[in-house]
C-alpha positions in Angstrom: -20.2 -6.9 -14.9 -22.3 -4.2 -13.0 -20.6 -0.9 -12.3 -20.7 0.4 -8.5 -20.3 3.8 -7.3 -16.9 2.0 -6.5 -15.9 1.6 -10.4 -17.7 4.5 -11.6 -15.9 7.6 -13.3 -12.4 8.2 -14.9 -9.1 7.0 -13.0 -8.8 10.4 -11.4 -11.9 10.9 -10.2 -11.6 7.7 -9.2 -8.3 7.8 -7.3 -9.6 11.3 -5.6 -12.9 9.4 -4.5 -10.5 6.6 -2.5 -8.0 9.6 -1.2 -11.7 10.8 0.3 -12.8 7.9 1.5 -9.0 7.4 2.9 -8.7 10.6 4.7 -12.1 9.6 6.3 -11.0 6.6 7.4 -13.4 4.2 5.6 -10.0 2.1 4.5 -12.1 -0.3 3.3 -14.0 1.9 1.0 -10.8 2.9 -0.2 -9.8 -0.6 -0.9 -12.5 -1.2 -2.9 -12.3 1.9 -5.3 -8.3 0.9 -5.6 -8.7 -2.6 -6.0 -10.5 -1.8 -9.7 -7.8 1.1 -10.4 -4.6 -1.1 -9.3 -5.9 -3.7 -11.9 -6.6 -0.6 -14.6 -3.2 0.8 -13.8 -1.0 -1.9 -12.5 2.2 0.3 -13.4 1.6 2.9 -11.3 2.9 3.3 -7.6 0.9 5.4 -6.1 -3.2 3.9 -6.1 -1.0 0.6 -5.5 0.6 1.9 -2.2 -2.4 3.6 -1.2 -4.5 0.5 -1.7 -1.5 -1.3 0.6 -1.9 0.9 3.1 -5.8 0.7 2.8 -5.4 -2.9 3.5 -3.1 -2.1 6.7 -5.0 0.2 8.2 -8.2 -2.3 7.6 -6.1 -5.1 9.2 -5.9 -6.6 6.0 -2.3 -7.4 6.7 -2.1 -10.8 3.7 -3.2 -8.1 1.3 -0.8 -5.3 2.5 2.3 -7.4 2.1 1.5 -9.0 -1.4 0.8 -5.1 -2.9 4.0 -4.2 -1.1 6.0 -6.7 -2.2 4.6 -5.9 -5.7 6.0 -2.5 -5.3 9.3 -3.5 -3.8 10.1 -5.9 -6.3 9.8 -3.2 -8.8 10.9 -0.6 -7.0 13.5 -1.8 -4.4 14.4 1.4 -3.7 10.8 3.2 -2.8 11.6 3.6 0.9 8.3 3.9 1.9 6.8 0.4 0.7 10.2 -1.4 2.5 9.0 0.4 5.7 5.2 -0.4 5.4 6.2 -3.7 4.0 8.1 -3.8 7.9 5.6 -2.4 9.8 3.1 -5.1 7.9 5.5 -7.9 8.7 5.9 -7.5 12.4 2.3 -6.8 12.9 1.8 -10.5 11.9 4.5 -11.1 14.3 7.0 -11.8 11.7 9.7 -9.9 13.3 12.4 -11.4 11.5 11.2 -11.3 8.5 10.6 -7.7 8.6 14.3 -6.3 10.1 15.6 -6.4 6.4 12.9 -4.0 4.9 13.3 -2.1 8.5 16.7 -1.6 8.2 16.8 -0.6 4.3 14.2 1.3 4.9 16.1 3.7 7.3 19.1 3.7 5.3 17.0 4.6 2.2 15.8 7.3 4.1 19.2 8.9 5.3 18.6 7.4 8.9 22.0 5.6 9.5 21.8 6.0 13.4 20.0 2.9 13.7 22.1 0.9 11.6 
């Protein structure tokens, strides 16, 4: 296999080259440097989430919701996957579906107004 710019480097310069290409909007850049480092460090939250909401903000919704449900299956507690897992599910017009995570999310994050 032929390293990329993509794959090249240690994990954190790796994860700090997708937070750049991130914050500049180039989600799909992003996704491709945290695709490689998801895989390298499956047990860690954070390049898994960021890669999720890579794949949101790229319209890559499929994607999004499988690496969120990774995380909330692991994690049911990590408030901020259950509402990106929402958001992801009613952007596909799977309102339903997503009013559980919605509604968790919320009370995970002290928000019991709108329960």
């Amino acid at each position: 296999m032929e390293m990329t710019y993509y794959d090249h480097g240690t994990p954190t310069e790796r994860w700090e080259r997708a937070r750049m290409f991130f914050d500049a909007k180039d989600y799909a850049a992003a996704a491709r440097v945290l695709g490689g480092l998801v895989e390298e460090v499956p047990e860690q939250t954070g390049p898994r989430l960021l890669l999720a909401r890579a794949y949101y903000h790229s319209a890559q919704l499929r994607r999004a919701e499988s690496e969120l449900r990774v995380i909330v299956e692991r994690d049911p507690v990590e408030h901020y996957a259950r509402l990106m897992l929402g958001r992801t599910l009613q952007r596909q017009g799977r309102h339903e579906e997503a009013e559980p995570h919605m509604r968790l999310a919320s009370a995970l994050a002290g928000d019991f107004e709108q329960l």
